[in-house]
Each structure stands twice: as structure tokens, then as C-alpha cells.
C-alpha positions as CSV (number, residue, x, y, z in Angstrom):
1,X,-35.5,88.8,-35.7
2,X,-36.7,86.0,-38.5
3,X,-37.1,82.4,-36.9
4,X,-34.4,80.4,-36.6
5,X,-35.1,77.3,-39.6
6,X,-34.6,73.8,-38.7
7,X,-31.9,72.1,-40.6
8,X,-32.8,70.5,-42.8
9,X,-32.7,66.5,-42.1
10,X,-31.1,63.8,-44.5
11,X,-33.1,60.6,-45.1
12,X,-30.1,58.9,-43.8
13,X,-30.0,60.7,-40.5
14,X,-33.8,60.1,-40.2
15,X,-34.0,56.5,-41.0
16,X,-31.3,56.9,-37.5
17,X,-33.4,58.1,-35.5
18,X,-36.0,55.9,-36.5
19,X,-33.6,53.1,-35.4
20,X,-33.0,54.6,-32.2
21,X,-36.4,55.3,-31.3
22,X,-37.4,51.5,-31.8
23,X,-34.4,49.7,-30.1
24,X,-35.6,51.9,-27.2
25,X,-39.2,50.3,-27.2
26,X,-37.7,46.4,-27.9
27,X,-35.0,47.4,-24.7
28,X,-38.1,48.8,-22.7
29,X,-40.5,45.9,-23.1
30,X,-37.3,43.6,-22.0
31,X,-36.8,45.3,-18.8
32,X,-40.3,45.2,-18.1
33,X,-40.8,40.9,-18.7
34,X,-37.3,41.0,-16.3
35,X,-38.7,42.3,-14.0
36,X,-41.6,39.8,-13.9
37,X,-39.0,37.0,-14.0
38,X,-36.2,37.9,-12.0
39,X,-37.0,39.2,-8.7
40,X,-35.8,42.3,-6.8
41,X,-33.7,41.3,-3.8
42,X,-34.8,42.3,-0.4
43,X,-34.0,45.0,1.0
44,X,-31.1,44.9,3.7
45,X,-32.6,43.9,7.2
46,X,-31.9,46.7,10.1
47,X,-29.8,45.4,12.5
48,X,-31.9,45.9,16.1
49,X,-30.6,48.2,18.5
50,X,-28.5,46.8,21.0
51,X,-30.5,46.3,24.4
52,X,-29.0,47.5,27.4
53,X,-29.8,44.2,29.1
54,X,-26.8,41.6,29.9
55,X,-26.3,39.2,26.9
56,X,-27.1,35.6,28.1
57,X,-24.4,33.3,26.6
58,X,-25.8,30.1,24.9
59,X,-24.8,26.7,25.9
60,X,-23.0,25.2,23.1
61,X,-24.6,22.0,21.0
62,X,-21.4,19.6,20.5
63,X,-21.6,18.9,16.9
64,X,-21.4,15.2,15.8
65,X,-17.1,14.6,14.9
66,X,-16.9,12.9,11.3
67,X,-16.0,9.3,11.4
68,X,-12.8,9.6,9.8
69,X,-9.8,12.3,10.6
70,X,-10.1,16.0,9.2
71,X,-8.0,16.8,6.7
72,X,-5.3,19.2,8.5
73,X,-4.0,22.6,7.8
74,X,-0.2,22.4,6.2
75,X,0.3,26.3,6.2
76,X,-0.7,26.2,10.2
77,X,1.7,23.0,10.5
78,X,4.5,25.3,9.1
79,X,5.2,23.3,5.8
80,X,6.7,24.7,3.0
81,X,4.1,24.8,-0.3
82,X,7.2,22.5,-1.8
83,X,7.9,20.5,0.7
84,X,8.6,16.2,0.4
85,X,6.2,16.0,3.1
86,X,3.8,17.3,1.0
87,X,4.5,15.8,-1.8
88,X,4.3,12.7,-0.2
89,X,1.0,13.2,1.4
90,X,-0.3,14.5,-1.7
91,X,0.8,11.2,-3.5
92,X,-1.1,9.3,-1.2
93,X,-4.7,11.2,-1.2
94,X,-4.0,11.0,-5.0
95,X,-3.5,7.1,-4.3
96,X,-6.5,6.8,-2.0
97,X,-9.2,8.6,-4.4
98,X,-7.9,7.1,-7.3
99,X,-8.8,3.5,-5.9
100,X,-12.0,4.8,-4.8
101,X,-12.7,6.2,-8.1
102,X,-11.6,2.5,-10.2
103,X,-13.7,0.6,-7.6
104,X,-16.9,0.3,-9.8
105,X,-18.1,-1.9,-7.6
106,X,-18.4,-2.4,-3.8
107,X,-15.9,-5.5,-2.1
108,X,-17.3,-9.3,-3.0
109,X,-18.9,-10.8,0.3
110,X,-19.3,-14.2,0.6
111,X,-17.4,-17.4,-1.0
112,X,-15.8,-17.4,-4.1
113,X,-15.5,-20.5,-6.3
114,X,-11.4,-20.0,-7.9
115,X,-13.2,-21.5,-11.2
116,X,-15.7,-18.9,-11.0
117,X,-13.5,-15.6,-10.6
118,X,-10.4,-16.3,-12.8
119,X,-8.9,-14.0,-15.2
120,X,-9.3,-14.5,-18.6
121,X,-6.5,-14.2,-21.4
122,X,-3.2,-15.4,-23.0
123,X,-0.8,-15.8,-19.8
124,X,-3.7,-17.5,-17.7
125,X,-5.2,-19.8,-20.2
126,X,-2.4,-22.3,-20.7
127,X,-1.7,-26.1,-19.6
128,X,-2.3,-27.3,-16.2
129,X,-3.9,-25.3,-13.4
130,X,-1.8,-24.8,-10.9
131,X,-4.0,-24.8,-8.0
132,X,-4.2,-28.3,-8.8
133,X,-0.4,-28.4,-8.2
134,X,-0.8,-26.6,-4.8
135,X,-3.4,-29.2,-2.7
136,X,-1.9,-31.6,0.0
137,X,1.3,-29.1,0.8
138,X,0.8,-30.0,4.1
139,X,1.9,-28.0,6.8
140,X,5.9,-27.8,6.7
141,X,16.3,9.4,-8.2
142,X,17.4,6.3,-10.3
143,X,19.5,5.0,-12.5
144,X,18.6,2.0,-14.3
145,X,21.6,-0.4,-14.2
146,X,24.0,1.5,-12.2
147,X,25.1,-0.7,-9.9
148,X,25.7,0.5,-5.7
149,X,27.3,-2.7,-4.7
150,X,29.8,-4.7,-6.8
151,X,31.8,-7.8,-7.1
152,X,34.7,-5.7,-6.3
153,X,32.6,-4.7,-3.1
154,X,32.4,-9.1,-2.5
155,X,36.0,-9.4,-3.5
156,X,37.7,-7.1,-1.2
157,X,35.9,-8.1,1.8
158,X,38.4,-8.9,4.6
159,X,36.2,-10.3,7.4
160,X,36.0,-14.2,5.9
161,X,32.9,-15.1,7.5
162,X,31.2,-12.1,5.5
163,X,32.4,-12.7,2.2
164,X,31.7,-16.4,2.3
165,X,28.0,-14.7,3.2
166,X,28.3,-12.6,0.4
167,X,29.6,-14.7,-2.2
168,X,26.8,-17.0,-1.8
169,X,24.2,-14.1,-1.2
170,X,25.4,-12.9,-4.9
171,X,25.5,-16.2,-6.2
172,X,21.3,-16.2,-6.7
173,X,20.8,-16.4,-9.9
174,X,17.6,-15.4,-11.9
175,X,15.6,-17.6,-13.3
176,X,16.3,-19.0,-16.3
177,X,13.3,-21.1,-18.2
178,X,11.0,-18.0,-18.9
179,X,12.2,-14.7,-19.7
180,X,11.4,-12.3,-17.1
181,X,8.7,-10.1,-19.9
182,X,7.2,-13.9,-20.4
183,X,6.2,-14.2,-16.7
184,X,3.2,-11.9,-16.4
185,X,1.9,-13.2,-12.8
186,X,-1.2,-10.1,-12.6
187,X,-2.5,-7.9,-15.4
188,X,-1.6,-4.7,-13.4
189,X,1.0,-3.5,-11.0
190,X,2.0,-5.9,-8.3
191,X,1.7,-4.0,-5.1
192,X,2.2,-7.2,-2.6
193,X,4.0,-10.7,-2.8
194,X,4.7,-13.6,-0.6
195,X,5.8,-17.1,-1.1
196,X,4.3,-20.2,0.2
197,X,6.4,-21.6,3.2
198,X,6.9,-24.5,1.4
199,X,10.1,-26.0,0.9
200,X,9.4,-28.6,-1.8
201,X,9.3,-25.7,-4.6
202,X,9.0,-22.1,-5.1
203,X,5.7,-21.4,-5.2
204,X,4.6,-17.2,-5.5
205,X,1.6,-15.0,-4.7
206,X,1.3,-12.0,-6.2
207,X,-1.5,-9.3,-5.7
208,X,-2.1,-5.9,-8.2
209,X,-3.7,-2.7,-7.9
210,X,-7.2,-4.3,-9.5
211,X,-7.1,-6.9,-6.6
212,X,-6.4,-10.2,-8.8
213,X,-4.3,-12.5,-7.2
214,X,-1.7,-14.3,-9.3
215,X,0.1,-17.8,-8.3
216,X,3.0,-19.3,-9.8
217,X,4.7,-22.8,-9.7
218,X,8.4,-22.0,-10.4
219,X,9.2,-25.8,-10.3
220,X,7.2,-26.9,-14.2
221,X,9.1,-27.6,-16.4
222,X,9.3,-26.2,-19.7
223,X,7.9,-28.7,-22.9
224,X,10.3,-29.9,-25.1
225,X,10.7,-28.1,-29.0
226,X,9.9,-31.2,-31.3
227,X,12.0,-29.6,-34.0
228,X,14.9,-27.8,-31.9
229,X,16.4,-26.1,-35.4
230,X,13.4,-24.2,-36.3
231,X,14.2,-21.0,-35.5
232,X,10.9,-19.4,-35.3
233,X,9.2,-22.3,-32.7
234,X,8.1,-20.4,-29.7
235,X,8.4,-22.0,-26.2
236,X,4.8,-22.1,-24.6
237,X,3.7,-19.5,-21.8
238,X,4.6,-20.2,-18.0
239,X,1.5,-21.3,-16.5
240,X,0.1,-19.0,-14.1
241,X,-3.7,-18.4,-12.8
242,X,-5.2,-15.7,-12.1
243,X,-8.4,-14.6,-10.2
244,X,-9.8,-12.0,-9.2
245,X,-10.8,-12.1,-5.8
246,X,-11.0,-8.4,-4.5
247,X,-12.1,-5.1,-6.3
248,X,-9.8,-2.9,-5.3
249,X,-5.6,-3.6,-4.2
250,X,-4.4,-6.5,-2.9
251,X,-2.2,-5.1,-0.4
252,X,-0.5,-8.3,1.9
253,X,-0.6,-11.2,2.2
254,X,-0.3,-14.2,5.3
255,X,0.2,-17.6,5.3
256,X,-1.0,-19.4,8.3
257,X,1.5,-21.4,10.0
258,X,-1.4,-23.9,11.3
259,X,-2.9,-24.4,7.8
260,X,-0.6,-25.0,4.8
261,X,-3.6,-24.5,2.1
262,X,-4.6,-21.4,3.8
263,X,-3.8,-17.5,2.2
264,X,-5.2,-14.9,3.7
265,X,-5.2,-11.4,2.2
266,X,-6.2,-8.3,2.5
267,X,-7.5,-5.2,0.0
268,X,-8.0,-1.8,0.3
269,X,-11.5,-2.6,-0.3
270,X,-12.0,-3.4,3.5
271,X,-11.8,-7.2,3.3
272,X,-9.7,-9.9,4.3
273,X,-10.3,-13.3,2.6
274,X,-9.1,-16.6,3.2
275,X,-7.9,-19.3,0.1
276,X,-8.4,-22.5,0.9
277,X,-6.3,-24.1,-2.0
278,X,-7.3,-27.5,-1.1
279,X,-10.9,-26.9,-1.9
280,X,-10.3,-24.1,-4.1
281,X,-13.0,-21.5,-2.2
282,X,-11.9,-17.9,-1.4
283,X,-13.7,-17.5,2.2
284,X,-14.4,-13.6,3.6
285,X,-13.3,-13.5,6.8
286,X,-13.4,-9.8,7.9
287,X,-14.9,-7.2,6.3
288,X,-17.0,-4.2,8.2
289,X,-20.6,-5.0,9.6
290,X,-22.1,-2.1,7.3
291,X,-21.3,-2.5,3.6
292,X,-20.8,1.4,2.9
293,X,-17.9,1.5,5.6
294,X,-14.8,2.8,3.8
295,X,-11.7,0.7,6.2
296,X,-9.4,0.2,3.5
297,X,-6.6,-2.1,4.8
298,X,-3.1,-1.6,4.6
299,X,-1.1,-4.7,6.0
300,X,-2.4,-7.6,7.7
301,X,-0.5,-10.3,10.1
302,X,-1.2,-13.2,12.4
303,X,-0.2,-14.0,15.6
304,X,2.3,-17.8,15.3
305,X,0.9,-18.7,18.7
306,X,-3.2,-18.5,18.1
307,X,-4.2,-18.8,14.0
308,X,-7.8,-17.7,14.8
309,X,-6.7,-14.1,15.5
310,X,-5.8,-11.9,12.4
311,X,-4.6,-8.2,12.9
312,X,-4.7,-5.4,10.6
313,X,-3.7,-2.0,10.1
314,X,-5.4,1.0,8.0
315,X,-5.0,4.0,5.7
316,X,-7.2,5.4,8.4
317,X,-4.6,5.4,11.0
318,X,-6.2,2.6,13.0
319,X,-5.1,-0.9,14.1
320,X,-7.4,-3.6,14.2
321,X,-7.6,-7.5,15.7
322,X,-10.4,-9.9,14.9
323,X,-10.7,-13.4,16.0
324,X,-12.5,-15.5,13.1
325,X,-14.3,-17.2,15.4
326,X,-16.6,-14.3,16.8
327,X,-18.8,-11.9,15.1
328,X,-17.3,-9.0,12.6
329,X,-18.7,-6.6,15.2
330,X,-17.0,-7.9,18.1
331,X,-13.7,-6.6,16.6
332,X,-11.2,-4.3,18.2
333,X,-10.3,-1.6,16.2
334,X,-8.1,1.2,17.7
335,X,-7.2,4.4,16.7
336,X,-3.6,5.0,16.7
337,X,-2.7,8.3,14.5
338,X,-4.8,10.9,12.0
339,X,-2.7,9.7,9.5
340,X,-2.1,6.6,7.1
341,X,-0.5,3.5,8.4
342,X,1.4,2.3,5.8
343,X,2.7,-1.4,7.2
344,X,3.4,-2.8,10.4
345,X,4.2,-6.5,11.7
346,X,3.9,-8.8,14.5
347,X,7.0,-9.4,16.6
348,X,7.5,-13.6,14.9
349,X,8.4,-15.0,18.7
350,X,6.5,-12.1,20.8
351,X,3.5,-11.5,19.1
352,X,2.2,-9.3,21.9
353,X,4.4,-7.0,20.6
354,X,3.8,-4.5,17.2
355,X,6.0,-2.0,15.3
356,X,3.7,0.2,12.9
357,X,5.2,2.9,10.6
358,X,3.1,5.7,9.5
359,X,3.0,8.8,7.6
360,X,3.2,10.8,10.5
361,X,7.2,10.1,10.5
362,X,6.8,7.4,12.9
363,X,7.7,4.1,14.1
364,X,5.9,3.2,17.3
365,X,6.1,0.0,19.3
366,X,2.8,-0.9,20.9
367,X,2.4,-4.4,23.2
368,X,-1.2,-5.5,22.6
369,X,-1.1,-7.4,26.7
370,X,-2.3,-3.8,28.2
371,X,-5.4,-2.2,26.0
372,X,-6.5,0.8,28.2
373,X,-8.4,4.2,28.1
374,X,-12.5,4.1,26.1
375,X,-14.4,4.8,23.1
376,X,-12.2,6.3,20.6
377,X,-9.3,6.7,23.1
378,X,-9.1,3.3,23.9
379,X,-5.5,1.8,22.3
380,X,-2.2,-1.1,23.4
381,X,0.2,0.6,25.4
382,X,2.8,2.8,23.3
383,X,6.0,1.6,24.5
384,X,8.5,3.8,22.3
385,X,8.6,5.8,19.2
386,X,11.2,7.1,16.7
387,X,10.8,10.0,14.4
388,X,11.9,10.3,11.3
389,X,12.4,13.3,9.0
390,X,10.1,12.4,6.3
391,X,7.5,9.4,6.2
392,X,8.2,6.0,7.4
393,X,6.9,3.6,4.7
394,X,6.8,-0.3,6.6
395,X,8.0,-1.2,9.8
396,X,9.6,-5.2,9.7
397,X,10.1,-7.4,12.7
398,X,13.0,-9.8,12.6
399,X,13.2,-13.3,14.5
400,X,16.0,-11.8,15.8
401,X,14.3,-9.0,17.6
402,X,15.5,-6.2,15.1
403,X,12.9,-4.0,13.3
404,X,13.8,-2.5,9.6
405,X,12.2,0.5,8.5
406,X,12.0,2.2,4.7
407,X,11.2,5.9,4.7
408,X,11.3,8.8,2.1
409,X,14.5,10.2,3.7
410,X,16.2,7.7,1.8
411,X,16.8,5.3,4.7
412,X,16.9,2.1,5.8
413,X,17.2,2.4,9.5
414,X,17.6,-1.0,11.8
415,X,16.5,-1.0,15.2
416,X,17.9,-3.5,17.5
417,X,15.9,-5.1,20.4
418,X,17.2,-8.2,21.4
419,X,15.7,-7.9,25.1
420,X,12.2,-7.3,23.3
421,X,10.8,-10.8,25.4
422,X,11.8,-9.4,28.9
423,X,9.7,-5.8,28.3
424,X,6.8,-5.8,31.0
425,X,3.4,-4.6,29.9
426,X,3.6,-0.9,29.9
427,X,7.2,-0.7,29.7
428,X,8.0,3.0,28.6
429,X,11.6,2.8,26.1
430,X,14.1,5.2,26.1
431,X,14.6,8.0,23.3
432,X,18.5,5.7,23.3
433,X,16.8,2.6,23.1
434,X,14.4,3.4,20.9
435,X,17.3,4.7,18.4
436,X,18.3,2.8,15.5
437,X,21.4,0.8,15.8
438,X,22.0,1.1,12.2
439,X,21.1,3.3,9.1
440,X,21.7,2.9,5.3
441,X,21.6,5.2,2.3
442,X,19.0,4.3,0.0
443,X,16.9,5.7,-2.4
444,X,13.2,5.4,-1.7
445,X,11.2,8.1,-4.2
446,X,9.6,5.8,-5.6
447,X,7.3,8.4,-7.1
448,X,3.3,7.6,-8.2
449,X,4.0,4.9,-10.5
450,X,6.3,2.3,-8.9
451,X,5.2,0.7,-5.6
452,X,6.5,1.4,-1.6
453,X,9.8,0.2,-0.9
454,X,9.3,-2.2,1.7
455,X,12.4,-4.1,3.8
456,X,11.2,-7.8,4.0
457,X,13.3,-9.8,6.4
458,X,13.7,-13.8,5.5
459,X,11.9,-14.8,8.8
460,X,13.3,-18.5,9.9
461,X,17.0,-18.6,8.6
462,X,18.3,-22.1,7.8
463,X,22.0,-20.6,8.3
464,X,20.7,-18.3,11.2
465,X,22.0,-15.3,10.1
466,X,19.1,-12.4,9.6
467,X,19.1,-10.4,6.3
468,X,16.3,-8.7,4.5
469,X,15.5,-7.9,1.1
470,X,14.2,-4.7,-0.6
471,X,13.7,-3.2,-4.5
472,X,16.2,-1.0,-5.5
473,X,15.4,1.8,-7.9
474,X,18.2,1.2,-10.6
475,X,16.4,-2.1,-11.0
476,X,17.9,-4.2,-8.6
477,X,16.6,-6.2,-5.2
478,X,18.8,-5.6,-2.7
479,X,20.3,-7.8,0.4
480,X,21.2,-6.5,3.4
481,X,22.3,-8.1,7.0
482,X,21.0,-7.4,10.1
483,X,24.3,-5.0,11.0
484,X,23.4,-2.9,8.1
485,X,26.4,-4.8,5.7
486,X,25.2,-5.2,2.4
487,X,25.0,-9.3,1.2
488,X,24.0,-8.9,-2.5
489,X,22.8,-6.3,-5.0
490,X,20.3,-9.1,-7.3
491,X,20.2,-8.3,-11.1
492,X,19.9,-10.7,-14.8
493,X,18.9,-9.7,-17.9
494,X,15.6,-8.9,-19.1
495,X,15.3,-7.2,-16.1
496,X,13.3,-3.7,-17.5
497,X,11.5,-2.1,-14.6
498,X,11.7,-2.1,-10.4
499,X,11.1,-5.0,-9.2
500,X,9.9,-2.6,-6.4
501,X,7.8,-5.6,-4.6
502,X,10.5,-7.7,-3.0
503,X,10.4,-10.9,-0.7
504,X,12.4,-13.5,0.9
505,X,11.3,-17.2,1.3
506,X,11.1,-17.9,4.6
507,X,13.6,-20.6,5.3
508,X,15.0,-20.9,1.3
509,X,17.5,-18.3,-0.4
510,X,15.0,-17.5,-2.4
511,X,14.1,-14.2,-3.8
512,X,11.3,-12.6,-5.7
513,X,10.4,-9.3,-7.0
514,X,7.6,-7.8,-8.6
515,X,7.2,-5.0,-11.3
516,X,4.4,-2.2,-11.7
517,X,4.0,-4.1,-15.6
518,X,3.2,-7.2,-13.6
519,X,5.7,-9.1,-14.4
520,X,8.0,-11.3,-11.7
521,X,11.4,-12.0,-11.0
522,X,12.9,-15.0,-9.3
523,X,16.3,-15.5,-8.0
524,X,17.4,-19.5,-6.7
């Protein structure tokens, strides 16, 4: 048979081959300068063969525990992925890194000079200082306007005794010579306030999530308008100073019941500073021996019988107590839970004697007379506890022995423990005793962007009856009685966020609250 002939080939499909034949050579000279670069892995090591020999069991290193809790495992604590609990604990990690990450600088050590450090800017730059005013004291789910306690609620009040409470509870009214929006007392949200125990006017401390500290004398008096018919004339700014005298949250305050021209308070930037307004010289008084130590510090309070001692609680879980005259690291600090303490207090006549609430659902009564166990385990005696369903947010003492809580189960709940003096050291409470005597409805999800709820009680009552004052979310501070009956539900116009921060003079009806825009609010 003839040869087969090769078909003929088209230019087209030879220039394709071409092609191919060259992409081959470029891909081949790649593989090959890959190979130089990347190298091969290693091949798989042979496991040996088992030896028939006993294994000999190694003795275990103990590895070095972290300074701080772990975080914990919700699925193993059997939470729901949606749970408030969560939520709640979520809110406050988000809180806690979100300071770190705005701190852009570590806390201030040593003294500050109140000229030195104070803000800058419209509401702080007017008139008369009024530190100047404040030297010599001398030592003496919401909805916005929706009312849940109303004159009707005063009116129909049979007991006489409690409506004449209640009348003049409601009587307070706001402040009338600045507008609410015109008294700016910090540039950022308040997060704690206080007044100074003075009873010759109202005088107010205010502290924001930036740590300036922002003071205001209630008692000036607005300047006359030369020309009262001119409608455009604008009244002059309150006058208010500002400094800034942590870097991070101002988160309480104390006044010292020794020292009228002292104000101590305390940051989540692990200091706790002393004011003297006399000489005008912010003082650090505690603060961590090593400058890198993350304490931040959740509530601080003083014991009425010895003003050298301060005590302190932390977002660590931990309670603390430093006596200013020793060395920072002779203080005691003792861990009491894995989780945040969000407030606490001193018992005002039996200051052996503390209630801490914490996010561990928890109020706990500790008596610092009987500090036992070592190291880490070493804490006071735990003389009761109370659990709550969801977190507990402060824990109050009263005068009168009662303790007021605020949690996120949307209640008040009001222990009663009039006996509290007799307890011995040790004492071990009751699951009864340690229940609340009284418990109120209230809305407490305050969410991200308004601050904690916290029950304040008005702490040496001219009239002797024991009441307590907390934000309301429909923008209201509310006033409650030690029994649980509700005195007053405070409002005014102008009033146009929670004024979520509230306090109570300590002898005076008088009551102030604090907004996450800054601003104040006074009722006289």
C-alpha cells in the first residue's frame, strides 16, 4: 500500500504549536528557579517502634498561672450564645479594651498643679475660678418621658406620714438659672458624681470617661442683662472648671470626713489621687509599684473612723486597702472573684464591714476584722452572699444598716440588716438573712452608651428617714425609701438624655444627675 501523507498543516495551526511549544519552555525554566527558592518539605519522620520496656511517666513542670483571671468557657458554663449574661459580659470586655485602647498614655504620677492640667474651651474659660470659691470650707427598654410614678401616685397616698414624705420628696425642683444643655460640667460622659458635704451651697464633682474632673458652684449668681428688652442678649456661661487629672475614667469619688479640702478619686487607670482644694495640688496617693501593672479601679471608699486608710475594689475581681501613710507595696490586695467588681461600700457606722457586688451575680458581705488563709488565697471573712439572676451592678450601704443593690434583672433589691454591729468576726449569715427584704421593678439595660445604674443612698438624713436615689431610663432620677415605697420620680424641662449618674447630698435634699453628653442636672 502507498504511504499514508501527512495532512497538510495551516499556517494558523502551526503558528499554535509554535505557541505551545514555547509556553512549555517559559513554564519549565519557572519550576526549575522554584525549586531553588522554595524548599521541598521534609519528608514525614517514622514514628519509632514502641519498646517493650515500661513507659516511665514524667513529673510534671507547674507552669507559671497568668497574673490576671482566664477568660472562661461560656459553652462549658451552659450559657446560651444569646443570653443577657453574655451580653452583659461582652459589654463589659468591650468597655475594658476600649479604655485600654483611648489611654494614649500611661496614668500621671506625681503632683499636679490644677492651673497646669485644666481643660481648655468655651464652658471652662469663663469668670471666676471656682476653686477659688471652694478654699476654707472647713470641715462641717425606655421610654423618654413616660412617667412610672405620678402626682396621682402622691395624691392618693393614705398613710399621712408618707405623703407628707412624698410631697416634699417631689417638690425638688430643677434648677432654674442655666438651662440644663448650658451646664456642661465634663467634655465626655459623666460616669461618677458626688457632692461636697458642705452645707453652705451646692457644690458638684463630676468625673467622665477621659478622666477630667469637673466642679460646679451651683450657688453664683447669674449677671444682670444691661438691656433686658433685647431679645437677642445671651446670658453668660455657668462657670465651671475643668481639669484633667487622670487618663483614663474617673470612676468614684470620696470626700474625707477629716479634711473638708480633700477629694480623693479614683480611675480605671490604676490611681487614686487626692485634691487638695486649698492649695490647689492633685496629690497620687495609690497607684501600683510597677508602672505597666494594669489594676484598673472600680470604686473606692474610706473608713469614717481612720482617714489614712482608703479601700478599693477592681475590674479584676480584687479588693484592696492602703493606708497612705506606708509604702504602695505594703498594700493589701485580695482576690475575691474571677470576675469584675463593679461597686461596693463601706458599712458608714461599721466600717469593718463591706458589701461588694459583682458580675458574678453576687452580693457578698465580707468583715475586714478576720483576713485569713495566704498568697493568693488570702481574703476578709465572707459572712453571706445573695445571688442574683443576672449581674449585680453596685452594692450601697445605708446608715441605717440596709444595703441597695441595682442589677440587670431589672431590680432594685434592699437588704435589711439592722443587727449588722452585733455580727462577730466570722459570723456565717443565713440564706433568710441574707435575703432581701424588699425588691422593686426597674429597668436597668442601660446598654453601651449610657452609664451603670447605681442606687446612691443620702447617707446622714437631717429628717432621719433613709432614701436613695438612682437614674431612671425614661429620663428621670428616681427616689426611693428604705421599705422599697417610692418618694419622687425627679423630671424639668430641658431634660434630653439619662441623667444615668445620680446622687444625693449627704445631709441636704439635694439631688444631682449626670448625662453621657456631660451635661448636669440639679434638683433643690
Amino acid at each position: 500500500m502507498p504511504p499514508k501523507k501527512e495532512p497538510a498543516i495551516s499556517a494558523f495551526e502551526r503558528k499554535r504549536l509554535e505557541n505551545i511549544a514555547n509556553n512549555n519552555a517559559i513554564l519549565s525554566g519557572i519550576s526549575t528557579t522554584a525549586d531553588k527558592i522554595i524548599p521541598k518539605p521534609a519528608a514525614p519522620k517514622q514514628k519509632p517502634k514502641r519498646s517493650s520496656a515500661p513507659r516511665v511517666k514524667r513529673e510534671t513542670v507547674p507552669r507559671e498561672l497568668p497574673a490576671r483571671a482566664t477568660r472562661q468557657s461560656s459553652r462549658l458554663a451552659g450559657l446560651d450564645a444569646d443570653s443577657t449574661v453574655l451580653k452583659r459580659k461582652a459589654e463589659v470586655e468591650a468597655e475594658v479594651e476600649s479604655e485600654k485602647a483611648r489611654a494614649k498614655r500611661l496614668r500621671v504620677s506625681g503632683d499636679l498643679k490644677l492651673g497646669d492640667i485644666k481643660v481648655e474651651g468655651r464652658k471652662w474659660e469663663a469668670g471666676v475660678d471656682v476653686m477659688a470659691a471652694l478654699k476654707g470650707l472647713g470641715v462641717r427598654g425606655a421610654q423618654p418621658g413616660v412617667r412610672t410614678f405620678t402626682d396621682e401616685d402622691v395624691e392618693e397616698t393614705a398613710d399621712k406620714k408618707l405623703k407628707d414624705l412624698r410631697l416634699r420628696m417631689s417638690g425638688l425642683k430643677l434648677y432654674e438659672k442655666w438651662a440644663v444643655n448650658d451646664i456642661k460640667v465634663v467634655p465626655q460622659r459623666v460616669y461618677s458624681m458626688g457632692f461636697h458635704p458642705t452645707e453652705d451651697k451646692p457644690i458638684i464633682f463630676a468625673g467622665d470617661k477621659e478622666g477630667a474632673m469637673g466642679v460646679f458652684d451651683a450657688s453664683q449668681a447669674v449677671p444682670k442683662i444691661e438691656d433686658d428688652e433685647d431679645e437677642e442678649a445671651e446670658y453668660p456661661d455657668p462657670v465651671i472648671s475643668a481639669f484633667k487629672t487622670h487618663s483614663r475614667t474617673i470612676t468614684s469619688f470620696h470626700f474625707s470626713s477629716a479634711d473638708a479640702n480633700a477629694v480623693y478619686s479614683a480611675s480605671y487607670d490604676s490611681s487614686i489621687r487626692k485634691l487638695d482644694l486649698d492649695k490647689g495640688i492633685s496629690t497620687e496617693v495609690f497607684a501600683p509599684a510597677d508602672k505597666n501593672e494594669d489594676l484598673p479601679i472600680s470604686a473606692i471608699d474610706m473608713p469614717a473612723t481612720d482617714p489614712n486608710v482608703i479601700i478599693f475594689s477592681t475590674l479584676q475581681g480584687s479588693l484592696g486597702r492602703h493606708d497612705m501613710r506606708t509604702k504602695v507595696v505594703d498594700a493589701e490586695i485580695w482576690g475575691l472573684t474571677d470576675q469584675k467588681i463593679g461597686g461596693f461600700s463601706l458599712h458608714p457606722l461599721h466600717s469593718h464591714l463591706v458589701a461588694t457586688a459583682s458580675l458574678d451575680r453576687t452580693l457578698k458581705i465580707w468583715d475586714l476584722r478576720k483576713v485569713s488563709g495566704k498568697g493568693d488565697l488570702r481574703h476578709p471573712a465572707l459572712l453571706g452572699e445573695h445571688e442574683s439572676r443576672l449581674s449585680v451592678s453596685h452594692a450601697s450601704w445605708s446608715s441605717g444598716g440596709h444595703v441597695a443593690t441595682s442589677s440587670y434583672d431589672d431590680r432594685i433589691k434592699i437588704y435589711s440588716f439592722p443587727d449588722a454591729g452585733s455580727w462577730s468576726a466570722g459570723q456565717n449569715l443565713s440564706d433568710r438573712q441574707m435575703a432581701p427584704a424588699h425588691q422593686i421593678h426597674h429597668n436597668n439595660q442601660t446598654g453601651r452608651w449610657v452609664t451603670i445604674l447605681k442606687p446612691q443612698w443620702q447617707q446622714s438624713p437631717r429628717d432621719g428617714l433613709h432614701k436613695f436615689v438612682i437614674g431612671n431610663m425614661n429620663r428621670f432620677v428616681d427616689v426611693f425609701a428604705a421599705n422599697g415605697e417610692q418618694l419622687a420620680q425627679l423630671d424639668g424641662d430641658g431634660i434630653t438624655a439619662v441623667p444615668a449618674v445620680a446622687h444625693f447630698h449627704p445631709t441636704m435634699d439635694w439631688v444631682t444627675g449626670g448625662t453621657a453628653s456631660g451635661k448636669l442636672c440639679l434638683w433643690m
